[in-house]
C-alpha positions in Angstrom: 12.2 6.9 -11.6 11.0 5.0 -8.7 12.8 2.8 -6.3 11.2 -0.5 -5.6 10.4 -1.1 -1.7 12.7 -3.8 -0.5 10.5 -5.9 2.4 13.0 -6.9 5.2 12.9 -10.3 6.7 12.2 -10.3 10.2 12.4 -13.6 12.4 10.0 -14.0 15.3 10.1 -16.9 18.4 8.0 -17.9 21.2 10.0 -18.5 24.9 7.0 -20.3 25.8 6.7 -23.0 22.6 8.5 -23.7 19.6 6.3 -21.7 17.7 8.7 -19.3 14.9 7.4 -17.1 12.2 9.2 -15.2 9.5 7.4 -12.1 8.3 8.4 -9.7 5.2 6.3 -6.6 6.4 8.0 -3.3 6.2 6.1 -1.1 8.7 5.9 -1.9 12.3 4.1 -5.1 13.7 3.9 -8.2 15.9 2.0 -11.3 14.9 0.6 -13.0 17.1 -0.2 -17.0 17.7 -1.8 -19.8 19.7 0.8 -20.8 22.0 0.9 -24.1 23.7 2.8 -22.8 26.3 0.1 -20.7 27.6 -2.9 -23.3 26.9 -3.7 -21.9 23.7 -3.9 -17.7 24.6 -3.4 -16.1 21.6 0.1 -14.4 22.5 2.6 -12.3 20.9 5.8 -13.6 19.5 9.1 -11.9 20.2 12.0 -10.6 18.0 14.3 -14.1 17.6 17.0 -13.9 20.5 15.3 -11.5 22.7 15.7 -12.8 26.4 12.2 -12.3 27.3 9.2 -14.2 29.6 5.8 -14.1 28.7 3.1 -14.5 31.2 -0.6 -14.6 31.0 -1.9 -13.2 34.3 -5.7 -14.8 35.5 -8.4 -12.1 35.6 -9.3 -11.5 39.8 -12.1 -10.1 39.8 -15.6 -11.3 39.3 -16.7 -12.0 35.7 -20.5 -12.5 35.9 -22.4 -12.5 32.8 -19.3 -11.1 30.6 -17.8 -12.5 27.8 -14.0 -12.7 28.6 -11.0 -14.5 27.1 -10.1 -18.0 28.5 -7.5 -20.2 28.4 -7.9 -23.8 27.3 -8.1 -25.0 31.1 -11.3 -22.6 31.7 -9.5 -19.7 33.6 -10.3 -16.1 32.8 -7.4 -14.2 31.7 -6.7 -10.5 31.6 -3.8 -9.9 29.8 -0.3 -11.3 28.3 2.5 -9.6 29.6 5.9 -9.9 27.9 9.3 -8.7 30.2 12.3 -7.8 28.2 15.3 -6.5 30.2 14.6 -2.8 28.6 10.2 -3.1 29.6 7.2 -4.5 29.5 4.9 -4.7 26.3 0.8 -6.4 27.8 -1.6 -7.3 25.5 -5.2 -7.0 27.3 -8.1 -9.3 26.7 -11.0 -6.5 27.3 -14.7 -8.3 28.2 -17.0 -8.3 24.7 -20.4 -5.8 25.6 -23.4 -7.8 25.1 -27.1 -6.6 24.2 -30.4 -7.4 24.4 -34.0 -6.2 23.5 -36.8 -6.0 25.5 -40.2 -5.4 24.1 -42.2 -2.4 26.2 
């Protein structure tokens, strides 16, 4: 006889926009969305009433030819980082390689 998996509602927030979610996923996961908040960064949302900040930190060094994440107001970002009183959780934006093919 098997027991049917019951799917656990879990009830996400953003402290940055009034973005919610509720998700019925059993294993472990965080969506993520387009926040407003953080001109449009796709960022994660939080466990609903977790006293947290999110914060999207602005890449520093040079960018050149690579393909890296911006924010709706054009600035290179590196990574979201979300502080909870227990830690810190980032999410990084890593540059996209890019190719090409010369003839010889």
């Amino acid at each position: 006889m098997s027991t049917p998996l019951l799917a656990v509602e879990h009830r996400w927030t953003c402290p940055n926009c009034v973005s919610t979610k509720v998700t019925h996923v059993t294993g472990p996961h965080t969506p993520f969305h387009p926040c407003r908040g953080l001109a449009g960064l796709m960022t994660p949302f939080v466990p609903a009433g977790t006293r947290c900040k999110i914060e999207a930190n602005e890449r520093e060094d040079y960018v050149g030819r690579e393909l890296v994440q911006v924010d709706g107001n054009g600035r290179p970002i590196m990574n979201v980082v979300v502080t909870r009183e227990t830690g810190q959780d980032c999410a990084v934006y890593a540059p996209c390689a890019t190719a090409s093919r010369r003839d010889l």
